[in-house]
LUMMARKOL-997745 format. One record per residue: residue number from 1; residue in three letters; chain; y, z, x of N, C-alpha, C, O in turn. Coordinates in steps of 0.1 Angstrom, whole numbers, plus 2048, in hexadecimal, padded with zeros to 3 digits. Example, Ala and Ser with C-alpha at 12.3 -4.5 7.8 and 13.67 -1.06 7.14 Angstrom:
2
1,ALA,A,7C7,84E,884,7D3,84E,87B,7DF,84E,884,7DF,855,88E
2,SER,A,7EA,847,880,7F5,847,889,800,84F,881,80B,850,886
END
This chain:
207
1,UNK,A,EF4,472,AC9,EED,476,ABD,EF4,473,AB0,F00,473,AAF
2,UNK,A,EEC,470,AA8,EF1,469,A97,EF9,47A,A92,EF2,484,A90
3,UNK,A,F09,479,A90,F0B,483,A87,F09,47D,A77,F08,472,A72
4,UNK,A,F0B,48B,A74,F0A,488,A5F,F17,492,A60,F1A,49A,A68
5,UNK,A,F21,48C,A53,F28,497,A53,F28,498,A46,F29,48E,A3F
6,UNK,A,F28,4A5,A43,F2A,4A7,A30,F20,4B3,A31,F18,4B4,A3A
7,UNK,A,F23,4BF,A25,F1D,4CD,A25,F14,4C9,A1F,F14,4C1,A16
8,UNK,A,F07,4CE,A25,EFA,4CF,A20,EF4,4D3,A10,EE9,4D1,A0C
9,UNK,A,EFE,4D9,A09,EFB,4D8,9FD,EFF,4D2,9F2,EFF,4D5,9E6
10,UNK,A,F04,4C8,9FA,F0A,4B7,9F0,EF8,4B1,9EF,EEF,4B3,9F7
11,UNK,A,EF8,4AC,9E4,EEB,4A2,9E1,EEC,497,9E7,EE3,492,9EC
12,UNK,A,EF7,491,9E6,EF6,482,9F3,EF8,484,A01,EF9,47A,A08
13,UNK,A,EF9,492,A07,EFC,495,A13,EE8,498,A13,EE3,490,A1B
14,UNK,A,EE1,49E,A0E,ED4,4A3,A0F,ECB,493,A0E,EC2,490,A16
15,UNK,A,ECF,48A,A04,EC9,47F,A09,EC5,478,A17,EB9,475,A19
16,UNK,A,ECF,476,A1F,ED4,478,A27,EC9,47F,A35,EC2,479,A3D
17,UNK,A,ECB,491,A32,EC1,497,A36,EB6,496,A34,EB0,493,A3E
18,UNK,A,EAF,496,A2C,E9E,492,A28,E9D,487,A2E,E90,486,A30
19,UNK,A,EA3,47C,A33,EA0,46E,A35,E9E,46F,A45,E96,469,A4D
20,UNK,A,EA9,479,A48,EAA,47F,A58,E9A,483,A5E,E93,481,A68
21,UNK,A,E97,48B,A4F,E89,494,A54,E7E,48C,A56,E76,48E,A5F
22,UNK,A,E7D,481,A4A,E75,47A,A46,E72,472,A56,E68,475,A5C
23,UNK,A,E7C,46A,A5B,E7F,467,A66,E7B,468,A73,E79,460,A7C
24,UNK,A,E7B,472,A72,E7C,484,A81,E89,47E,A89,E89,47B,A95
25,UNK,A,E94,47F,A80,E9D,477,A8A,EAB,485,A88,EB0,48C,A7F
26,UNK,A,EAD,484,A9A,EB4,491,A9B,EC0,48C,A9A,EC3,482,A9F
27,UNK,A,ECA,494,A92,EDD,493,A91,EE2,49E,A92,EDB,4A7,A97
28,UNK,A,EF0,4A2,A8F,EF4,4A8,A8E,EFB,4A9,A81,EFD,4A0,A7A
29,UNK,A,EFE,4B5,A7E,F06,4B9,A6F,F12,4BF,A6F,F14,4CB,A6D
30,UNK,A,F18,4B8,A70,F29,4BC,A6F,F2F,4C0,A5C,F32,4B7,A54
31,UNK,A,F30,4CC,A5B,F31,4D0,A50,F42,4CC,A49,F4C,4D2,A4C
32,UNK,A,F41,4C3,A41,F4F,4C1,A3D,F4C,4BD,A2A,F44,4B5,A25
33,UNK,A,F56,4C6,A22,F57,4BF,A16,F59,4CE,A0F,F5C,4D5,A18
34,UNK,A,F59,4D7,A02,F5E,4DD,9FC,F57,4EB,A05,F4B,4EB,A09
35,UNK,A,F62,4F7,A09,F56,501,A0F,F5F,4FF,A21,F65,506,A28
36,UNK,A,F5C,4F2,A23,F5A,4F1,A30,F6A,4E7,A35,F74,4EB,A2F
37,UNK,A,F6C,4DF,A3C,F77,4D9,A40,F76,4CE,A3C,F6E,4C5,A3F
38,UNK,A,F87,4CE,A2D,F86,4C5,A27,F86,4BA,A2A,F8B,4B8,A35
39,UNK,A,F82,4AB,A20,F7C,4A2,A1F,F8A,498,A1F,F8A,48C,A1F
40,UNK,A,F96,4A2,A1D,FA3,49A,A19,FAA,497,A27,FB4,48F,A27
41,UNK,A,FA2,4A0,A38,FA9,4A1,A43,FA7,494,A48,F9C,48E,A4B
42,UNK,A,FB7,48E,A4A,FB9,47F,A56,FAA,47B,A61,FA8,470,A65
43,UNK,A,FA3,487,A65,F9A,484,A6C,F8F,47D,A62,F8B,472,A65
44,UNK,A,F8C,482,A59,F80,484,A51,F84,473,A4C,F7D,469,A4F
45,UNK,A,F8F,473,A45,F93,466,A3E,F97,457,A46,F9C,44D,A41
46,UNK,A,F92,45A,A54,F9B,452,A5C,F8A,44C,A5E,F87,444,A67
47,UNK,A,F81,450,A56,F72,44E,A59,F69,449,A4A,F5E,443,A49
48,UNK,A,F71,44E,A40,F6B,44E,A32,F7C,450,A29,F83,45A,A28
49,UNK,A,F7E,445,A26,F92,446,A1F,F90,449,A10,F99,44B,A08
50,UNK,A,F7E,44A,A0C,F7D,44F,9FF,F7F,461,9FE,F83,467,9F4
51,UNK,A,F7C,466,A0B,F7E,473,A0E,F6F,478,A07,F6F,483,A02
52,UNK,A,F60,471,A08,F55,477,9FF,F49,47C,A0C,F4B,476,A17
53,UNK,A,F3F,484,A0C,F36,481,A11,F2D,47C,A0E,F2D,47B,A02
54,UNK,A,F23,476,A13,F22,476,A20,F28,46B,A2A,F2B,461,A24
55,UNK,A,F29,46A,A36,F2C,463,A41,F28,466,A4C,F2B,470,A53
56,UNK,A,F1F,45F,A4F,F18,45F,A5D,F1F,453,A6E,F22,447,A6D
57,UNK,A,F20,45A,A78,F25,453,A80,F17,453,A8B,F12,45E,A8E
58,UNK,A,F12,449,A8F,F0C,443,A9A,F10,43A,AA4,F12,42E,AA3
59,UNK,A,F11,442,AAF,F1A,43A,AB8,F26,438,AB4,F2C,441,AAF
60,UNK,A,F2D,42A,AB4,F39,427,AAF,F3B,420,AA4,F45,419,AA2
61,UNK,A,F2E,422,A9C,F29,41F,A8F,F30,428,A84,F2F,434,A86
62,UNK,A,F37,423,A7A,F37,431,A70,F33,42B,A63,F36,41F,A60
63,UNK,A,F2C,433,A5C,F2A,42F,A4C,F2D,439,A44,F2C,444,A48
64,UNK,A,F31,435,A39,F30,43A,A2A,F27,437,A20,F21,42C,A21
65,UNK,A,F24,440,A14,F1A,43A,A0D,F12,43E,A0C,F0B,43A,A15
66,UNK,A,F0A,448,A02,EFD,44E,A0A,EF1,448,A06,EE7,44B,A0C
67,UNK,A,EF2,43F,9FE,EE5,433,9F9,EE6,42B,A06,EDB,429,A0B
68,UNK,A,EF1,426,A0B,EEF,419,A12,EEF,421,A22,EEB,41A,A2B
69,UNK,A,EF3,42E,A25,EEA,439,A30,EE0,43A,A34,EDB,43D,A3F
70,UNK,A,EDB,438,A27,ECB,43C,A26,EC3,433,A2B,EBA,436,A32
71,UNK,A,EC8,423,A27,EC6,415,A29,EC5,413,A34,EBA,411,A38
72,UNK,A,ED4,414,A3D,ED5,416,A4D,ECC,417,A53,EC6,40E,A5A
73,UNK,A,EC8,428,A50,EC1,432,A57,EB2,428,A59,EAC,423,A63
74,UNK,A,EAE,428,A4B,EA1,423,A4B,E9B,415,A54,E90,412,A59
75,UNK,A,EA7,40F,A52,EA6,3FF,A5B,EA8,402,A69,EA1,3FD,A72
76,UNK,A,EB0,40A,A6A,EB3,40B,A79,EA7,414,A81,EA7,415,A8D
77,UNK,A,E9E,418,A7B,E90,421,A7A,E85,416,A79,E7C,417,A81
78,UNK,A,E84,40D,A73,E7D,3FF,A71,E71,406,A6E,E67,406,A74
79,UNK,A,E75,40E,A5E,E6A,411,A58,E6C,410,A4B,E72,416,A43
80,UNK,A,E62,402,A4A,E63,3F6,A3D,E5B,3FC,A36,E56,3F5,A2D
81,UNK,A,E54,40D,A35,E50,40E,A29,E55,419,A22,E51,41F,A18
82,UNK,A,E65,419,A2A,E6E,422,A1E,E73,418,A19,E71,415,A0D
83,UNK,A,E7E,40D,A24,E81,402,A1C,E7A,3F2,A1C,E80,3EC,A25
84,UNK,A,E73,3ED,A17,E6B,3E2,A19,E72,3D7,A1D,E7D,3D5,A19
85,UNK,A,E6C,3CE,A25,E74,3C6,A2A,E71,3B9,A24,E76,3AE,A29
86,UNK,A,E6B,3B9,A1B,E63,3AE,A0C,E72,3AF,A07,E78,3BA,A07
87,UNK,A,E77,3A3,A03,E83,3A0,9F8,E81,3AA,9EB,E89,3B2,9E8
88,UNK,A,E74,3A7,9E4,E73,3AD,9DC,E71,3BB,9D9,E75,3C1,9CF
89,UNK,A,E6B,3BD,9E1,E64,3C8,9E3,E74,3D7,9EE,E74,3E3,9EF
90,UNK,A,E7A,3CE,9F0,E85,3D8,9F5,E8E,3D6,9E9,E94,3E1,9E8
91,UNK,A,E90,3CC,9DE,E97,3CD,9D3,E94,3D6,9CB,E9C,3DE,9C7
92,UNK,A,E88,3D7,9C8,E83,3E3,9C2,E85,3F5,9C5,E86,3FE,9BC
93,UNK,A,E86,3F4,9D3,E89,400,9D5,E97,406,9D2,E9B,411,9CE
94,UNK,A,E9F,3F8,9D4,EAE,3FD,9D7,EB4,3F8,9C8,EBF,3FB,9C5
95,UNK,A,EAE,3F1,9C1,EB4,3F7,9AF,EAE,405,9AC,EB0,408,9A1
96,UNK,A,EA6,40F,9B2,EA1,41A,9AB,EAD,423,9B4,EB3,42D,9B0
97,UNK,A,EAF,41D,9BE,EBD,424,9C7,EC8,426,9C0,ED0,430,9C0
98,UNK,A,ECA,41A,9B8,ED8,415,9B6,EDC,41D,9A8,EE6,423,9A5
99,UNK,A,ECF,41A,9A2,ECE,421,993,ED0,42E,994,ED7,433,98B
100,UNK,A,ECA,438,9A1,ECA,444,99F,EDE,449,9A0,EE5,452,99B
101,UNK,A,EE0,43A,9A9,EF1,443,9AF,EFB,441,99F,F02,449,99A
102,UNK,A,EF8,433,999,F01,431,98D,EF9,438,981,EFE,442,97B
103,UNK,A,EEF,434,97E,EEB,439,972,EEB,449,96A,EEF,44E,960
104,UNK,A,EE1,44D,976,EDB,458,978,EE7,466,97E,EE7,472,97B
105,UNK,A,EEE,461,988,EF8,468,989,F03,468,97D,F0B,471,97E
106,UNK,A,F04,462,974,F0F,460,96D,F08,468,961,F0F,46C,958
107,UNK,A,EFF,46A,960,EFA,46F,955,EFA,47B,959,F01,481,951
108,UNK,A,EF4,483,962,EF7,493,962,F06,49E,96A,F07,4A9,96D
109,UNK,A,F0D,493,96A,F16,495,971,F1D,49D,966,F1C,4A9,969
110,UNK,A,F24,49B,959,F2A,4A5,953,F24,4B0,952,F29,4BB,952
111,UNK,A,F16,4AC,951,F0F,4B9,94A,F10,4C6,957,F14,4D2,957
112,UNK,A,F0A,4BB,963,F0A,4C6,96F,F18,4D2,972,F19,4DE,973
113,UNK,A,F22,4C7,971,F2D,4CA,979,F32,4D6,96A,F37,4E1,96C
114,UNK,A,F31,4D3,961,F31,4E1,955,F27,4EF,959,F2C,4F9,95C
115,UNK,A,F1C,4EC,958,F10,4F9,959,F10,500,965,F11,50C,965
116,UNK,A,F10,4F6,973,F0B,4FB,97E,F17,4FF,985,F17,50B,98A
117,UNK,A,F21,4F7,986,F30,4F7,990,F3C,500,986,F46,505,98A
118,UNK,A,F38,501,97B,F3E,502,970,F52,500,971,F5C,507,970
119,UNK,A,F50,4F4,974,F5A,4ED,973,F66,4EE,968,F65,4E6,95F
120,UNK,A,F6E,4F5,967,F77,4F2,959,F7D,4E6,957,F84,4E7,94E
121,UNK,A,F7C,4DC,95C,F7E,4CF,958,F72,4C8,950,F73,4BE,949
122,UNK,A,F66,4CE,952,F5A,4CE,94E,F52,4D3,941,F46,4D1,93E
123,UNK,A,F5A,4DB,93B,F58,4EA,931,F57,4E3,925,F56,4EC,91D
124,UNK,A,F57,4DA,920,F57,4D5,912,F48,4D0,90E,F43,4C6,913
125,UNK,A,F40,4DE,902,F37,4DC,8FD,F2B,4D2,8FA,F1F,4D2,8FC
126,UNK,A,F39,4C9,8F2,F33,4B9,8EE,F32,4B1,8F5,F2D,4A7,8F1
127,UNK,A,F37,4B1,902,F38,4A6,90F,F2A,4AA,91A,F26,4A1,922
128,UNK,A,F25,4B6,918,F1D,4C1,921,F10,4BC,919,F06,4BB,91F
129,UNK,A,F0F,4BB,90D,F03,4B7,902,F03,4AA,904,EF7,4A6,902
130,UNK,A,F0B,4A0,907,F0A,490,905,F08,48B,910,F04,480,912
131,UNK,A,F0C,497,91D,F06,494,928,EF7,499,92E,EF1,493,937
132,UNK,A,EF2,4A3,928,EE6,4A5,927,EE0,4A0,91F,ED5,4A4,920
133,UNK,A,EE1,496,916,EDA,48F,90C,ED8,482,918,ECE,47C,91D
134,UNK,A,EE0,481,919,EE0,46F,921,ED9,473,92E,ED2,46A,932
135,UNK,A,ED9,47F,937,ED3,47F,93F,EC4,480,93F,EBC,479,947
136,UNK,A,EBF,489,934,EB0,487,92B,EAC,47B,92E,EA3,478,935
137,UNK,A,EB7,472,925,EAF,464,923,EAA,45F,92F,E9F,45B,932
138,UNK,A,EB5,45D,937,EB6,456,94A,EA8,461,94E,E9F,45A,952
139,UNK,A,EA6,470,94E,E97,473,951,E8F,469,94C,E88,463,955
140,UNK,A,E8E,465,93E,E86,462,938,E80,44F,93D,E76,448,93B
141,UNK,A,E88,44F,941,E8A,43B,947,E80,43F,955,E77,438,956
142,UNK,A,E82,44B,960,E7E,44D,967,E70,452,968,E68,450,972
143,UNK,A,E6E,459,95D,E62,45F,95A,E57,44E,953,E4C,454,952
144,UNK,A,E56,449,951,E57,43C,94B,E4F,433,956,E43,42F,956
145,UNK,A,E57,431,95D,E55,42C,96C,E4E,42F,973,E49,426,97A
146,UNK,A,E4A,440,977,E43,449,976,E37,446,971,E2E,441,978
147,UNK,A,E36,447,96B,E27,44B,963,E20,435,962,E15,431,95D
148,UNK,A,E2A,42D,968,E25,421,96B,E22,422,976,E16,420,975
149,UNK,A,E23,423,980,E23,421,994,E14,42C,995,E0A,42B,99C
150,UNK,A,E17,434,98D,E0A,446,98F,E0F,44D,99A,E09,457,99E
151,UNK,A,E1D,449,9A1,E24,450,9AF,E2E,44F,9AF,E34,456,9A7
152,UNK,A,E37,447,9B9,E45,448,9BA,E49,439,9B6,E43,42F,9B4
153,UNK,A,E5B,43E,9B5,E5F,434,9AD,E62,426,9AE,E67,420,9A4
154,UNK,A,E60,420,9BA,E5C,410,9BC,E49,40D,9BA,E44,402,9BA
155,UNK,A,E41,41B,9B7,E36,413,9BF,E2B,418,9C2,E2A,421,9B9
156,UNK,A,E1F,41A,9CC,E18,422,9CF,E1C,42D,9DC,E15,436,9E0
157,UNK,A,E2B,429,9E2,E2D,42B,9EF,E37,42E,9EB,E3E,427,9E4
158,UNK,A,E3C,43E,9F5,E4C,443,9F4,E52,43B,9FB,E4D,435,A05
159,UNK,A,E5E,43A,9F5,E6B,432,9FA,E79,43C,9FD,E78,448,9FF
160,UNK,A,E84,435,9FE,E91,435,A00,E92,43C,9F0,E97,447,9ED
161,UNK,A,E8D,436,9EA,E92,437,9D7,E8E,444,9D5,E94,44C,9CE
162,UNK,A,E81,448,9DC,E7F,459,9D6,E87,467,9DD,E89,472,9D7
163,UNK,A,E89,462,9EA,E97,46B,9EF,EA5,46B,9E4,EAD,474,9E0
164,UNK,A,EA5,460,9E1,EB6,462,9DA,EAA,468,9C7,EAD,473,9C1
165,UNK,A,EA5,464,9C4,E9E,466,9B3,E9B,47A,9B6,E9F,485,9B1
166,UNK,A,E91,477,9BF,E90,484,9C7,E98,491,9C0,E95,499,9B7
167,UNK,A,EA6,490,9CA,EAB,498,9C9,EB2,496,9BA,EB8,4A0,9B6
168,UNK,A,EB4,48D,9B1,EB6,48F,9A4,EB0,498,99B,EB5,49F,992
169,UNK,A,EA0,494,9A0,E9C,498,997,E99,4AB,99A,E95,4B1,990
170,UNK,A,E9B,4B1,9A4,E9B,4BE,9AB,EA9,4C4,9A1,EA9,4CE,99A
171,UNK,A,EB6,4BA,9A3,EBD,4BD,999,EBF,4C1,98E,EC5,4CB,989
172,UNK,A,EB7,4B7,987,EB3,4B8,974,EA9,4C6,973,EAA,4CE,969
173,UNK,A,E9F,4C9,97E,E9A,4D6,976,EA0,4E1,97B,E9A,4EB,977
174,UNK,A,EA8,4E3,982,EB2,4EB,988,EBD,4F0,97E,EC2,4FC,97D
175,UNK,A,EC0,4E8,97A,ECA,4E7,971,EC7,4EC,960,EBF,4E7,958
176,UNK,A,ED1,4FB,95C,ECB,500,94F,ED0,4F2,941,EDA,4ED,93E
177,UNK,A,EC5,4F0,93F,EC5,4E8,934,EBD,4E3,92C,EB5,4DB,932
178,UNK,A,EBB,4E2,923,EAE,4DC,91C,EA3,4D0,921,EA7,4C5,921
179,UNK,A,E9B,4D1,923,E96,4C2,92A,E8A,4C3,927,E82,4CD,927
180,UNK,A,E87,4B2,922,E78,4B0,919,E6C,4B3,925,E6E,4B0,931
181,UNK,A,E61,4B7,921,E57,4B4,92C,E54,4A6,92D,E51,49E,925
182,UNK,A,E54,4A6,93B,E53,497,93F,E47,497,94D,E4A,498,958
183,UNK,A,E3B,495,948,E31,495,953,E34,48E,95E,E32,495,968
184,UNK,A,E37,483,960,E36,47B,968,E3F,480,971,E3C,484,97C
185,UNK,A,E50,47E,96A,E52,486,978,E51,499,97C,E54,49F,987
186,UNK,A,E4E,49D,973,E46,4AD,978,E3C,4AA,985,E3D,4B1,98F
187,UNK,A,E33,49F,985,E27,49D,98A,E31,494,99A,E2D,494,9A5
188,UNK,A,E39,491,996,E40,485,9A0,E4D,491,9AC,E52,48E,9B6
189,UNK,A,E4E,4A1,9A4,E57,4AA,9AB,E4E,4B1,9B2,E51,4B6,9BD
190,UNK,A,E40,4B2,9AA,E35,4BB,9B7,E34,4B2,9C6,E35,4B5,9D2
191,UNK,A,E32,4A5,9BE,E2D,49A,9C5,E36,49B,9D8,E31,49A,9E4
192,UNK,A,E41,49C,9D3,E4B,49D,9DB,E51,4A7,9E3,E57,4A7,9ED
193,UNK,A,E4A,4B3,9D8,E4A,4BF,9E3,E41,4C1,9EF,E42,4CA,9F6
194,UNK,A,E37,4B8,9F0,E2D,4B7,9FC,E38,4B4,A07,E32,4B8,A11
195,UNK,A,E41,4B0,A0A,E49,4A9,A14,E54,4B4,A1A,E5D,4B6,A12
196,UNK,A,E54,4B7,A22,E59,4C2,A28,E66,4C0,A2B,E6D,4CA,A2C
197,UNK,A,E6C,4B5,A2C,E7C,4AC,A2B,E7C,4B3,A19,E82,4BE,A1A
198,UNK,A,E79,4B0,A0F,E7E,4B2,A02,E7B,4C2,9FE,E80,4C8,9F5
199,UNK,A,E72,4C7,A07,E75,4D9,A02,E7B,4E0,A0B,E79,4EC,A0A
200,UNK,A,E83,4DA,A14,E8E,4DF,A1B,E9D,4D5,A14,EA7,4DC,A10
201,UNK,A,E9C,4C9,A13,EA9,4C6,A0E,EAB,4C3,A04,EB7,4C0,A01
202,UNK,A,EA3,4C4,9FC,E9F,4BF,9EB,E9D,4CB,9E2,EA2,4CE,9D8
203,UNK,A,E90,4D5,9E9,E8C,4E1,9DD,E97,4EA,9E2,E9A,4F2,9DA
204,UNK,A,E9D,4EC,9F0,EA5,4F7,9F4,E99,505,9FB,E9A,511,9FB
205,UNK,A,E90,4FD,A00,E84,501,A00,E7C,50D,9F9,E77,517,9FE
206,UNK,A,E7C,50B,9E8,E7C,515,9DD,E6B,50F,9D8,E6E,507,9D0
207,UNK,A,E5F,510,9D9,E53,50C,9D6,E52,50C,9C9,E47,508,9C4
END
């Protein structure tokens, strides 16, 4: 059986899970990372030397990575309409992937790790405002995209890209902070609560 290992309330560990659901594909969950059994133990590292989750072992398979997990999962599932098996049309999905892990992660990351974790490395006012400003905008690129497709974010058809954007965007209204109304994706987080993988691993199952 495919384990996952990494605590369930990491956002790239829940990618991960929703993709499992999406799937119907059964694993196991071996809980390791802050909470649970650290990420720094010779076992854990002797499998992932970055010491992060997620890391999934199949068979005598192991990966790291939770964008290129998801990838795996999906190919090894040979269902080309999460990831398309069109050149282009799989390019597409996996810059909305890629954008979410650099762009989009880097932009709420101060803000988050101040408000929510409340990190004292994190605590400085004007870095907490420049990171919610920039995170806005990165909504705003998304919302954009959005309101072109009329659905999800490669297209007429959920992908790979709306599991990882997904749970971003579950983030951003979760998160106390100012945020413009943005229809498209308001209309793109209902959209997504229809899917029973994203209101168990995405909404935290909260309607």
């Amino acid at each position: 059986m495919l384990k996952v290992l990494g605590k369930p309330t990491s956002i790239n560990v829940r990618k991960v899970l929703w993709l499992c659901a999406e799937l119907d594909l059964d694993y196991a969950l071996e809980p390791w990372g802050s909470g649970f059994r650290p990420t720094n133990d010779p076992e854990f590292l002797a499998l992932n030397p970055n010491a992060l989750v997620p890391v999934i072992v199949d068979g005598d398979f192991v990966l790291w990575e939770s964008n290129t997990i998801c990838r795996y999962l999906a190919a090894r599932a040979g269902r080309s309409d999460l990831l398309p098996a069109d050149a282009q049309s799989r390019a597409r999905v996996e810059q909305w992937m890629d954008w979410q892990a650099t762009e989009l992660n880097e932009a709420w990351r101060y803000a988050f790790m101040g408000l929510v974790r409340k990190s004292p490395a994190h605590a400085d006012p004007a870095a907490i405002a420049a990171s919610v400003e920039n995170w806005n905008r990165r909504m705003g690129i998304l919302d954009a995209q959005l309101a072109r497709t009329g659905a999800y974010a490669a297209g007429e058809v959920f992908t790979l890209a709306d599991i990882v954007l997904g749970l971003s965007t579950h983030r951003w209204f979760m998160t106390p902070i100012e945020r413009p109304a943005l229809a498209a994706v308001a209309a793109y987080y209902e959209r997504l609560s229809v899917r029973p993988g994203f209101m168990r691993h995405g909404r935290n199952g909260v309607p």
